[in-house]
Biopython code that builds the backbone (N, CA, C, O; Angstrom):
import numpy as np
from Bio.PDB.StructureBuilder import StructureBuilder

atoms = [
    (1, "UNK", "N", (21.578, -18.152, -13.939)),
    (1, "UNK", "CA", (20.173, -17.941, -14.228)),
    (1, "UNK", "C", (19.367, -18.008, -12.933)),
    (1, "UNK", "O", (19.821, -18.514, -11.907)),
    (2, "UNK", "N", (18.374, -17.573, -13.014)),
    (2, "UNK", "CA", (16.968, -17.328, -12.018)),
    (2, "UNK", "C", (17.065, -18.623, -11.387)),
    (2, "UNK", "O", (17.231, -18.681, -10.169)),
    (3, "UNK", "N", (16.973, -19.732, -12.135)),
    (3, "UNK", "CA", (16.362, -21.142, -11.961)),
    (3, "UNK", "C", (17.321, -21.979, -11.166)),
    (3, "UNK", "O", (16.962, -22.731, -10.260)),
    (4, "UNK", "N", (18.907, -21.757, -11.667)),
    (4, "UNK", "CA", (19.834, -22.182, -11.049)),
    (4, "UNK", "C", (20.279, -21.902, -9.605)),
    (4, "UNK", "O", (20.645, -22.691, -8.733)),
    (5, "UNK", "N", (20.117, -20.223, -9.584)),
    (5, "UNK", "CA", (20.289, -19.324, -8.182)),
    (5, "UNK", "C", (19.154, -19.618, -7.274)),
    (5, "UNK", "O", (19.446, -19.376, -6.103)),
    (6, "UNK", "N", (17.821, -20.111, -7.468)),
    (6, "UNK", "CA", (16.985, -20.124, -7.052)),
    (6, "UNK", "C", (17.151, -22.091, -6.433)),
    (6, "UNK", "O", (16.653, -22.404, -5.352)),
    (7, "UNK", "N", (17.650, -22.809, -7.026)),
    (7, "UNK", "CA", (17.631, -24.136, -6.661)),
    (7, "UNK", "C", (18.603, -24.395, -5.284)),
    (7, "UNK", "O", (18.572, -25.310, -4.461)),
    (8, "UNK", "N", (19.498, -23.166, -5.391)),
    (8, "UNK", "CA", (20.838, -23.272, -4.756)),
    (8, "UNK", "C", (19.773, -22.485, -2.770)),
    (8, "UNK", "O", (19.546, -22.922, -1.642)),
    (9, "UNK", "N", (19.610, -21.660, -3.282)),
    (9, "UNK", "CA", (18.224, -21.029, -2.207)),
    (9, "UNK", "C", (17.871, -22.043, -1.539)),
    (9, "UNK", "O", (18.192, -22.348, -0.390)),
    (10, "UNK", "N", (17.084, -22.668, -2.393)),
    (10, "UNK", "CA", (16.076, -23.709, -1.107)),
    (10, "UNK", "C", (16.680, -24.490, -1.027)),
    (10, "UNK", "O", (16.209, -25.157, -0.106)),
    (11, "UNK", "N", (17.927, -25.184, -1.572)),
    (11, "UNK", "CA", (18.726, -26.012, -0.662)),
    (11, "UNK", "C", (19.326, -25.119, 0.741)),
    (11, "UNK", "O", (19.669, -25.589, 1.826)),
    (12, "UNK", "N", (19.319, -24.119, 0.432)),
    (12, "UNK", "CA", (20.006, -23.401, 1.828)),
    (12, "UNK", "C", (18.555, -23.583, 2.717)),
    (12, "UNK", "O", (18.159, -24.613, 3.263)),
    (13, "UNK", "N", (18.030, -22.520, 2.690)),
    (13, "UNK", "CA", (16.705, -22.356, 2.968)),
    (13, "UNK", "C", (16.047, -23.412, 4.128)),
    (13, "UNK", "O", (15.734, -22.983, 5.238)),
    (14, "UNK", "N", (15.861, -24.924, 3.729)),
    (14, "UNK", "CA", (15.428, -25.813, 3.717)),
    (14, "UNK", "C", (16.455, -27.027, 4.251)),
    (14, "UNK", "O", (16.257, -28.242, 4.287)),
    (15, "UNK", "N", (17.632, -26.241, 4.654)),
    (15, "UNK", "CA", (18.283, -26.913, 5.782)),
    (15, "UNK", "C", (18.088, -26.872, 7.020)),
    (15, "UNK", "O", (17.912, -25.684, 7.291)),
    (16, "UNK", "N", (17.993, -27.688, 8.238)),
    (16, "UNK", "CA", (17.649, -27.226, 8.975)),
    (16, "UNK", "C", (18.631, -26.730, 10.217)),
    (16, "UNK", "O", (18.385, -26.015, 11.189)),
    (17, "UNK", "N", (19.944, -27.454, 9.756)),
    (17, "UNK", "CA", (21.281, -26.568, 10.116)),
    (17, "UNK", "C", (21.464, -25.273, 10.387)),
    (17, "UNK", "O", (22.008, -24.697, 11.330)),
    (18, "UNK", "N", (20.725, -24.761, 9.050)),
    (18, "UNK", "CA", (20.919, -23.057, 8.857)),
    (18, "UNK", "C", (19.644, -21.974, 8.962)),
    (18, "UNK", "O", (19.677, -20.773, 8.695)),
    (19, "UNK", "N", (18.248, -22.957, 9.545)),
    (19, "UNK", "CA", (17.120, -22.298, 9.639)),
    (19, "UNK", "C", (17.839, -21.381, 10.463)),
    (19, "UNK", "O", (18.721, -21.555, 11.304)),
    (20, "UNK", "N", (17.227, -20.306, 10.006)),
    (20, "UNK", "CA", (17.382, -18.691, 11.148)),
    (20, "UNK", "C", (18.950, -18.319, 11.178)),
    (20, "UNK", "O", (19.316, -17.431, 11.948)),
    (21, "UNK", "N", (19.831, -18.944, 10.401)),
    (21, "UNK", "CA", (20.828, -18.507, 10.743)),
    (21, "UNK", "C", (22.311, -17.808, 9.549)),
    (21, "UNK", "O", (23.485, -17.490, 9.738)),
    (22, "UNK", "N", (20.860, -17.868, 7.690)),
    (22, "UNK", "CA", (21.385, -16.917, 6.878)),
    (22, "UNK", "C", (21.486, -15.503, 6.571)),
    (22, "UNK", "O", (20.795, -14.619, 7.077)),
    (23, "UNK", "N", (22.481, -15.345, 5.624)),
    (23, "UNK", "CA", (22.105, -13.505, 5.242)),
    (23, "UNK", "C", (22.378, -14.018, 3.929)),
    (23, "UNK", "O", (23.018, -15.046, 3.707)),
    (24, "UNK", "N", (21.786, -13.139, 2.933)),
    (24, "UNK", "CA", (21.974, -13.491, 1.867)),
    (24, "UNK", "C", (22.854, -11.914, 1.454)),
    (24, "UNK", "O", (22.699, -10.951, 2.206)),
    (25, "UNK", "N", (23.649, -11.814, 0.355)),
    (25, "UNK", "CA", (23.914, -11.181, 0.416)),
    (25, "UNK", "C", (24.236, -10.582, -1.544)),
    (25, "UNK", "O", (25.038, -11.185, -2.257)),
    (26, "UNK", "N", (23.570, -9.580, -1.951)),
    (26, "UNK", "CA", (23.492, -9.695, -3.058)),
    (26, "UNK", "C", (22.330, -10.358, -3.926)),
    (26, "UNK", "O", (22.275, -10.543, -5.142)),
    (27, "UNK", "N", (21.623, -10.589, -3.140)),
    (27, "UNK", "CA", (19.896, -11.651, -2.987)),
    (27, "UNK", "C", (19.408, -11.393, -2.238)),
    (27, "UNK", "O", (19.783, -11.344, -1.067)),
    (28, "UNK", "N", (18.391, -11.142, -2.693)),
    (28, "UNK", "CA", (17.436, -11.417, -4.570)),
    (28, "UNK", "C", (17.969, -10.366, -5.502)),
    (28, "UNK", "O", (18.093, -9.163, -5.269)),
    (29, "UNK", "N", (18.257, -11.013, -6.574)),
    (29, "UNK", "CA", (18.762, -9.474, -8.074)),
    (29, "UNK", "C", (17.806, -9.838, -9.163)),
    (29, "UNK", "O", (18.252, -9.951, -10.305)),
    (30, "UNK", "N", (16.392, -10.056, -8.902)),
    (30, "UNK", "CA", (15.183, -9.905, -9.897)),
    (30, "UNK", "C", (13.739, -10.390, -9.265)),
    (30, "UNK", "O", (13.900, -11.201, -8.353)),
    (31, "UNK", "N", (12.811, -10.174, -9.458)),
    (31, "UNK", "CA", (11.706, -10.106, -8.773)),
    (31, "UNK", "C", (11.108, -11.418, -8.702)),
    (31, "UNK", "O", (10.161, -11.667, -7.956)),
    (32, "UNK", "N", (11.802, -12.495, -9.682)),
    (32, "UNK", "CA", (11.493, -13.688, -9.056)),
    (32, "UNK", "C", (12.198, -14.525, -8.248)),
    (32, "UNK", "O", (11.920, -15.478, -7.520)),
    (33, "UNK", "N", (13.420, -13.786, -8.635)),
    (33, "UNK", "CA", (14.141, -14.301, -6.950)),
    (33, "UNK", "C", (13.411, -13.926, -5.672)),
    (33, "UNK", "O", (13.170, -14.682, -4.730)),
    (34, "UNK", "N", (13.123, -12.749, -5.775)),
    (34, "UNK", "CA", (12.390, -12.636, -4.292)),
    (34, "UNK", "C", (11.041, -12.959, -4.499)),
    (34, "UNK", "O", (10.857, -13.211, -3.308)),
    (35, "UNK", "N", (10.088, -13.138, -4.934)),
    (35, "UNK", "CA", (9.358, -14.422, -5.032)),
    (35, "UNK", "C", (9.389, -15.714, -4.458)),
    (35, "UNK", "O", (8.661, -16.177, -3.579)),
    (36, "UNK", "N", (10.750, -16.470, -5.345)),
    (36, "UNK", "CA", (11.313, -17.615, -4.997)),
    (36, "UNK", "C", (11.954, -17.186, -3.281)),
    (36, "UNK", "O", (12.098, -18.139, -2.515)),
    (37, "UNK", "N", (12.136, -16.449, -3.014)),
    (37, "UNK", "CA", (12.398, -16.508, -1.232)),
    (37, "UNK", "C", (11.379, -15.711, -0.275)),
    (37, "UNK", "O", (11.240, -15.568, 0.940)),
    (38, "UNK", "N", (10.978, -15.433, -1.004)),
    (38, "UNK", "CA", (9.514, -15.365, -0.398)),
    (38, "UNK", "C", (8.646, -16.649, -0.172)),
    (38, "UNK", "O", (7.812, -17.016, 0.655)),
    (39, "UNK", "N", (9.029, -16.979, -0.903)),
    (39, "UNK", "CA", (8.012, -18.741, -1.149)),
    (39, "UNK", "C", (8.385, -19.486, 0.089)),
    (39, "UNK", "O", (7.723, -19.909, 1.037)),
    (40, "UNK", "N", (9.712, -19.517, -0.231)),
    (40, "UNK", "CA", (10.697, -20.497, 0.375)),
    (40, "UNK", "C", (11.045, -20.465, 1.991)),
    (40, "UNK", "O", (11.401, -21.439, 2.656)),
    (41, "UNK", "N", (10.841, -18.996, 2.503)),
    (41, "UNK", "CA", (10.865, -18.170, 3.494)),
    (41, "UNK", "C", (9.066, -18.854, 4.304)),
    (41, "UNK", "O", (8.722, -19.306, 5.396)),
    (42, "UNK", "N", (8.688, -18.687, 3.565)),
    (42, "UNK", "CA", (7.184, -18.634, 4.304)),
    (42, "UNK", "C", (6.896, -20.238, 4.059)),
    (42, "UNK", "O", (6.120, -20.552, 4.961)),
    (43, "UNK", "N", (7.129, -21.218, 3.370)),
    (43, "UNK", "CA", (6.954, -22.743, 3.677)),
    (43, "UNK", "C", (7.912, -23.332, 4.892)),
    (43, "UNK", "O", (7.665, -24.342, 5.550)),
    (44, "UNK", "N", (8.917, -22.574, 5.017)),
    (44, "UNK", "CA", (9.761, -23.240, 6.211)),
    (44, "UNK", "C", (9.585, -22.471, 7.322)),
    (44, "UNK", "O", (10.487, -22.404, 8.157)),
    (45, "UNK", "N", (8.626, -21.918, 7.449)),
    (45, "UNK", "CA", (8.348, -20.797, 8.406)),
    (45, "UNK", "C", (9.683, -19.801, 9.108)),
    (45, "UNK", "O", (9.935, -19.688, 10.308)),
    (46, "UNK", "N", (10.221, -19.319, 8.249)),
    (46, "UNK", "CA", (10.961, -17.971, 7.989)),
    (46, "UNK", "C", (10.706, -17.067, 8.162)),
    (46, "UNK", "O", (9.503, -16.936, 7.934)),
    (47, "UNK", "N", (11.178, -16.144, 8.499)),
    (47, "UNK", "CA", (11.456, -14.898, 7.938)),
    (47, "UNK", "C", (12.504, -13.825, 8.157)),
    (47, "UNK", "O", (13.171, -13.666, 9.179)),
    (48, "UNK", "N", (12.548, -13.044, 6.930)),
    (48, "UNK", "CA", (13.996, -12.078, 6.882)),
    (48, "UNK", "C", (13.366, -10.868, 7.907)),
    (48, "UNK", "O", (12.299, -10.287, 7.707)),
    (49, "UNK", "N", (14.327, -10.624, 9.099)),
    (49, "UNK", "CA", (14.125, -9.674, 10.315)),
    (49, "UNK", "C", (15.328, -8.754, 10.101)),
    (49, "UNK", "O", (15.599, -8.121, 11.121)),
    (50, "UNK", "N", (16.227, -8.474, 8.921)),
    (50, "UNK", "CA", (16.492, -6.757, 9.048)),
    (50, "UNK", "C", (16.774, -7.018, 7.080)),
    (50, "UNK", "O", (16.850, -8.041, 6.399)),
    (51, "UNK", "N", (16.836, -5.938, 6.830)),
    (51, "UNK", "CA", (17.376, -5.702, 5.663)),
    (51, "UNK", "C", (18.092, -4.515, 5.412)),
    (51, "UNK", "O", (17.494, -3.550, 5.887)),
    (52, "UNK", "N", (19.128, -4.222, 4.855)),
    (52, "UNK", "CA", (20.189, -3.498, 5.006)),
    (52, "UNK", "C", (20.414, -3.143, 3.085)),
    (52, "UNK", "O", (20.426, -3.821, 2.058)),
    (53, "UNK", "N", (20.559, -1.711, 3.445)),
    (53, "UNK", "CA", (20.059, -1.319, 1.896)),
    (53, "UNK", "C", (21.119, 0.318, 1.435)),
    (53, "UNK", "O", (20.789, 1.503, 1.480)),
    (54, "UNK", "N", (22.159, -0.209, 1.106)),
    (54, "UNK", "CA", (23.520, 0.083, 0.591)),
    (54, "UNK", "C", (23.474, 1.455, -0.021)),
    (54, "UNK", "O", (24.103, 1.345, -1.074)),
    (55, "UNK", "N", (22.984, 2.880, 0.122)),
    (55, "UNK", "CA", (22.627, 3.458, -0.754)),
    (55, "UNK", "C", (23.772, 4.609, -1.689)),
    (55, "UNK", "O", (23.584, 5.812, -1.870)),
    (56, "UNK", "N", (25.039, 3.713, -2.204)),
    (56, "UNK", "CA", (25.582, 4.263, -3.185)),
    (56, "UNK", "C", (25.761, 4.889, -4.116)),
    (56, "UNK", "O", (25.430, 4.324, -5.158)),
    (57, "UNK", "N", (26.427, 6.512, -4.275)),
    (57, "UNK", "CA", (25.902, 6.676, -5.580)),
    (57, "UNK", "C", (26.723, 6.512, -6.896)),
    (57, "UNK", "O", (27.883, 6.101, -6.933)),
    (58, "UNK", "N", (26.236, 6.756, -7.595)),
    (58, "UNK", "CA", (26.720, 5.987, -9.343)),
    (58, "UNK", "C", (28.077, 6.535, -9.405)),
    (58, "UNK", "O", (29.020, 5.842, -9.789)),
    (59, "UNK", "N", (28.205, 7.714, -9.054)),
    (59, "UNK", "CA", (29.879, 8.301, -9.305)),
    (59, "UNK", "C", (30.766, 7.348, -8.963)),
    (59, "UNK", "O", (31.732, 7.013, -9.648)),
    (60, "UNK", "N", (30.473, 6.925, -7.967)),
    (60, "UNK", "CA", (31.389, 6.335, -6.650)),
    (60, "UNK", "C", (31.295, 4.573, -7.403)),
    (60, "UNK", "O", (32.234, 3.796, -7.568)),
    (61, "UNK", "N", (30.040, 4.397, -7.691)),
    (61, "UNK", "CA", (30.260, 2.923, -8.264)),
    (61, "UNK", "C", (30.619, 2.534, -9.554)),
    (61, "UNK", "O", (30.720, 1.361, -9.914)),
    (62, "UNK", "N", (30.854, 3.725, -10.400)),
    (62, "UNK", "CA", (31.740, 4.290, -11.298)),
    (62, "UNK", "C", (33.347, 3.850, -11.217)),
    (62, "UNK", "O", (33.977, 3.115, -11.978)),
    (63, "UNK", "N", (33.779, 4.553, -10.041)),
    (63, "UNK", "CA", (34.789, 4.670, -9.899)),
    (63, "UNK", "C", (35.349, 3.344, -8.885)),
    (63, "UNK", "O", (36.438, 2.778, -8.795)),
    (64, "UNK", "N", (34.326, 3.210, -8.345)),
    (64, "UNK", "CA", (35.136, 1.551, -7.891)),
    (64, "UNK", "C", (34.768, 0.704, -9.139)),
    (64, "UNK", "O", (35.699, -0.060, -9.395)),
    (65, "UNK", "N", (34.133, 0.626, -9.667)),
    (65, "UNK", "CA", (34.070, -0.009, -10.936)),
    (65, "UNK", "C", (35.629, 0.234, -11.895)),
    (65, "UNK", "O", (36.376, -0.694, -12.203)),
    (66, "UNK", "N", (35.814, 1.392, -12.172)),
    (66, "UNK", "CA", (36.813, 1.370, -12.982)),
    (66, "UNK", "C", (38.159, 0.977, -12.602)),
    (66, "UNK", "O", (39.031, 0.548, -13.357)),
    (67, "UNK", "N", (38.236, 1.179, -11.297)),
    (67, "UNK", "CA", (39.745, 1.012, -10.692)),
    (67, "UNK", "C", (39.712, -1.007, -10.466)),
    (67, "UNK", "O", (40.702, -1.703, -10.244)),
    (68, "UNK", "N", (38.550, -1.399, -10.589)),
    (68, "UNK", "CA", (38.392, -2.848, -10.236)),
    (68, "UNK", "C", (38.550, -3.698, -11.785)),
    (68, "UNK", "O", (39.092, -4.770, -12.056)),
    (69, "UNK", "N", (38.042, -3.001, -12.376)),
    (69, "UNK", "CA", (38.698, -3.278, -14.177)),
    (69, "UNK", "C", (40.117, -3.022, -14.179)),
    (69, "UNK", "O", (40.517, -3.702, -15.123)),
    (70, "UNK", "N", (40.855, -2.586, -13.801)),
    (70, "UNK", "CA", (42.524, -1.933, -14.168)),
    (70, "UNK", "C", (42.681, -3.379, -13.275)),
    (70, "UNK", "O", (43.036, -4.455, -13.755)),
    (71, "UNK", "N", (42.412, -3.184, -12.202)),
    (71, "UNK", "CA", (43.044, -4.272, -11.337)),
    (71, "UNK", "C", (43.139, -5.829, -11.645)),
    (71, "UNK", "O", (44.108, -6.586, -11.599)),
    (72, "UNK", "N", (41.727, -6.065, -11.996)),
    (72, "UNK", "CA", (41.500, -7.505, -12.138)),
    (72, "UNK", "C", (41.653, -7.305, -13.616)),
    (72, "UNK", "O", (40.873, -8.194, -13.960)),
    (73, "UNK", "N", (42.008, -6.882, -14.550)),
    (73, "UNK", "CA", (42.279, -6.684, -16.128)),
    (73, "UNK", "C", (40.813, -7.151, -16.464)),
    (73, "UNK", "O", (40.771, -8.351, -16.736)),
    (74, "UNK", "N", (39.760, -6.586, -16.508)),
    (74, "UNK", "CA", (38.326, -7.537, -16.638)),
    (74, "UNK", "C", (38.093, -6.533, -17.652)),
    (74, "UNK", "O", (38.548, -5.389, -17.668)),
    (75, "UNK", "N", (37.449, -7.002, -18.367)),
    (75, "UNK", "CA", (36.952, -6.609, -20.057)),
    (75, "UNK", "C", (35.390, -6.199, -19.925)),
    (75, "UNK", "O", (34.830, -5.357, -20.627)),
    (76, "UNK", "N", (34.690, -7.096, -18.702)),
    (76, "UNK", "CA", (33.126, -7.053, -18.822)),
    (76, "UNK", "C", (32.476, -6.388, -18.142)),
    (76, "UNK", "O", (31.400, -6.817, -17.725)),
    (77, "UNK", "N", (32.938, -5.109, -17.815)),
    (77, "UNK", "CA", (32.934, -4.159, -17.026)),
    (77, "UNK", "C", (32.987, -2.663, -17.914)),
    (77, "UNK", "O", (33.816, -1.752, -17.907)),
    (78, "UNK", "N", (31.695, -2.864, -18.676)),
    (78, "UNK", "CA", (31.671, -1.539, -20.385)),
    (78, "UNK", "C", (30.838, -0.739, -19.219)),
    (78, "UNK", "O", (29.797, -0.932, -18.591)),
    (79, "UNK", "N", (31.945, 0.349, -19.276)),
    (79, "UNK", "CA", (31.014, 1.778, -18.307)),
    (79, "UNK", "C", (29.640, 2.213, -19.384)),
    (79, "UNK", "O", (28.679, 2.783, -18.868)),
    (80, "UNK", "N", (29.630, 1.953, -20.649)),
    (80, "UNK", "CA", (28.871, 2.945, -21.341)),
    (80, "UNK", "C", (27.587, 1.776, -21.771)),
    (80, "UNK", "O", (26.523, 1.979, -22.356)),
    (81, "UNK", "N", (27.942, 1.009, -21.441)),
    (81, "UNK", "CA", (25.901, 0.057, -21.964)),
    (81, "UNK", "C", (25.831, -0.759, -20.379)),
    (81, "UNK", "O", (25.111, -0.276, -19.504)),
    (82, "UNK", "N", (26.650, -2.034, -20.112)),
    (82, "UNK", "CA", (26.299, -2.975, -18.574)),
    (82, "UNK", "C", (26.378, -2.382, -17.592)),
    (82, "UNK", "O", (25.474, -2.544, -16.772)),
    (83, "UNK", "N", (27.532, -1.419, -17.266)),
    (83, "UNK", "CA", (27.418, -0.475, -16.006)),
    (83, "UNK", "C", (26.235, -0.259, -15.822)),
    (83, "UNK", "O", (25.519, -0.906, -15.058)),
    (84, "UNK", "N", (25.883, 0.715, -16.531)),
    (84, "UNK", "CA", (24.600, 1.852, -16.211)),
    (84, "UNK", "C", (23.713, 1.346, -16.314)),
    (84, "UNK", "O", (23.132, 1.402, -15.231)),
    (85, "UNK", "N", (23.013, 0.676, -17.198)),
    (85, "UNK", "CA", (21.700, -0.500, -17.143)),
    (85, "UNK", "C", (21.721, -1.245, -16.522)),
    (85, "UNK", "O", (20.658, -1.848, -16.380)),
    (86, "UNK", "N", (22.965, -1.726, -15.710)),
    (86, "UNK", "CA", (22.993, -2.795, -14.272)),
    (86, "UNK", "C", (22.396, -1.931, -13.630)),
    (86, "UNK", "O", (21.225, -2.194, -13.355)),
    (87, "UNK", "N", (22.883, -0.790, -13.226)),
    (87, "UNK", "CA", (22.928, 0.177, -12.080)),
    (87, "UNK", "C", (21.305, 0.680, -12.059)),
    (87, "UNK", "O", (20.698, 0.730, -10.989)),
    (88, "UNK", "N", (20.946, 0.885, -12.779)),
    (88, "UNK", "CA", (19.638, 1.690, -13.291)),
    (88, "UNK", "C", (18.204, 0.016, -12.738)),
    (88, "UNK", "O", (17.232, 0.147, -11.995)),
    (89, "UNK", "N", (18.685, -1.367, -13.490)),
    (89, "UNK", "CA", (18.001, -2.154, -12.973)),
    (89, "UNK", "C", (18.170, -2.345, -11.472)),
    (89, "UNK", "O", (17.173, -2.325, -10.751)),
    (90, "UNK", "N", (19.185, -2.498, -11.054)),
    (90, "UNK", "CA", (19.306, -2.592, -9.564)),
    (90, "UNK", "C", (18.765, -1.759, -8.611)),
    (90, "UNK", "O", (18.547, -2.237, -7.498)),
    (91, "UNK", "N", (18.456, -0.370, -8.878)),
    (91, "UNK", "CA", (18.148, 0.568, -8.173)),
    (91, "UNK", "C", (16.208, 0.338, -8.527)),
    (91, "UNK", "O", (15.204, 0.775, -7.963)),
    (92, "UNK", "N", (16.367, -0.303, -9.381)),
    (92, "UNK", "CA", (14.663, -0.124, -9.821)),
    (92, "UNK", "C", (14.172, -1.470, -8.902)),
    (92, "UNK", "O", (13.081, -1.705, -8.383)),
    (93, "UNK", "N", (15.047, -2.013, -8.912)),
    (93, "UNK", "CA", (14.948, -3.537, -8.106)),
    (93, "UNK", "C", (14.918, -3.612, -6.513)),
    (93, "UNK", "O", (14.235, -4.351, -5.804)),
    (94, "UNK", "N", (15.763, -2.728, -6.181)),
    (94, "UNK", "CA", (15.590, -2.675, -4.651)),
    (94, "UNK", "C", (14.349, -1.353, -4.327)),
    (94, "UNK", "O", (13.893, -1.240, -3.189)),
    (95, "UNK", "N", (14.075, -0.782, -5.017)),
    (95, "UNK", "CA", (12.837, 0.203, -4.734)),
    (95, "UNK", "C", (11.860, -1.046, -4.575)),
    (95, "UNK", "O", (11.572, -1.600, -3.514)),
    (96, "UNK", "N", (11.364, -1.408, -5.983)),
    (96, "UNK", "CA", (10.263, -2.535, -5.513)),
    (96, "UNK", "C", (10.416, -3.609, -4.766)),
    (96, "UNK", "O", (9.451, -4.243, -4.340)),
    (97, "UNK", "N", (11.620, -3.916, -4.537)),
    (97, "UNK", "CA", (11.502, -5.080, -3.195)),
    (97, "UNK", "C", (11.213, -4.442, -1.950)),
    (97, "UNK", "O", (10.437, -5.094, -1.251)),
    (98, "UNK", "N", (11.699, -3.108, -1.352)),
    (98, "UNK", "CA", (11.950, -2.889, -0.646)),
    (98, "UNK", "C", (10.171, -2.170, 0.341)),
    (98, "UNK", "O", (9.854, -1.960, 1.512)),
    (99, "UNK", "N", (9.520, -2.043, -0.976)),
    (99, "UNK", "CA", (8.037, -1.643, -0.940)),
    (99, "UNK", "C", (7.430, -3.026, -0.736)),
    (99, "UNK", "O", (6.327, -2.926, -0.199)),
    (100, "UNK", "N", (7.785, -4.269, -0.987)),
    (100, "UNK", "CA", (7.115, -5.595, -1.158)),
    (100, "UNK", "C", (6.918, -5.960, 0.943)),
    (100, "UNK", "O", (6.090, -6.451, 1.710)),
    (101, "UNK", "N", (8.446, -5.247, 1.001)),
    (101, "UNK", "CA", (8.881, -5.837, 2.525)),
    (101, "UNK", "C", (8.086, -4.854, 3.517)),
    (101, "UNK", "O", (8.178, -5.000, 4.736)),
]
sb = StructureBuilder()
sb.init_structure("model")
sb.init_model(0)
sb.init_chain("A")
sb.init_seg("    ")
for serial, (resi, resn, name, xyz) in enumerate(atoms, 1):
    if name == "N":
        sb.init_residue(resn, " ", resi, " ")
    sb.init_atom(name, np.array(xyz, "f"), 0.0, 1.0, " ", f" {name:<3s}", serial, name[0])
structure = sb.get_structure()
C-alpha cells in the first residue's frame, strides 16, 4: 500500500547516510507517492537531478510479460484485465509526473 511504501521512503530519505546518494527505482507508482517524495525531498533539502523515463511499447511488454509467466509459472500476470490497466495506469502516471517535474 501507499502508506506502507511511503513509510519505507522517509526512512530512506531521512537518513543521512544516504542524503544525495538514492535512485529510486520503480518510484513513485501513484500520485501520492510522488507527493509523499516530494514532501520528503523538499524537508530534507533534496532533490531528484535526472529522471530517466523507459519508453516501452506494450507489444514488447506483452511479450516480456508472457515469457516471464511461463518462466516463473506466475498466475497473476492476466494479459486481458491487470496487464493492460497496469500498463494504461502507468503510462497515465508517468505523463503526469513527468509534467509535475
Amino acid at each position: 500500500s501507499d502508506e506502507i511504501v511511503n513509510k519505507l521512503i522517509k526512512i530512506a530519505i531521512l537518513d543521512p547516510k544516504k542524503k544525495g546518494k538514492l535512485i529510486f527505482d520503480g518510484y513513485p507508482r501513484s500520485l501520492s507517492q510522488a507527493k509523499n517524495l516530494d514532501f520528503f525531498l523538499n524537508s530534507s533539502n533534496q532533490k531528484i537531478d535526472l529522471i530517466f523515463f523507459l519508453n516501452v511499447s506494450k507489444d514488447i511488454i506483452i511479450q516480456r510479460i508472457e515469457k516471464r509467466k511461463k518462466i516463473e509459472n506466475r498466475d497473476d500476470d492476466d494479459l486481458d484485465t491487470t496487464l493492460i490497466l497496469h500498463y494504461q495506469s502507468i503510462q497515465n502516471l508517468a505523463c503526469e509526473l513527468l509534467r509535475l517535474n
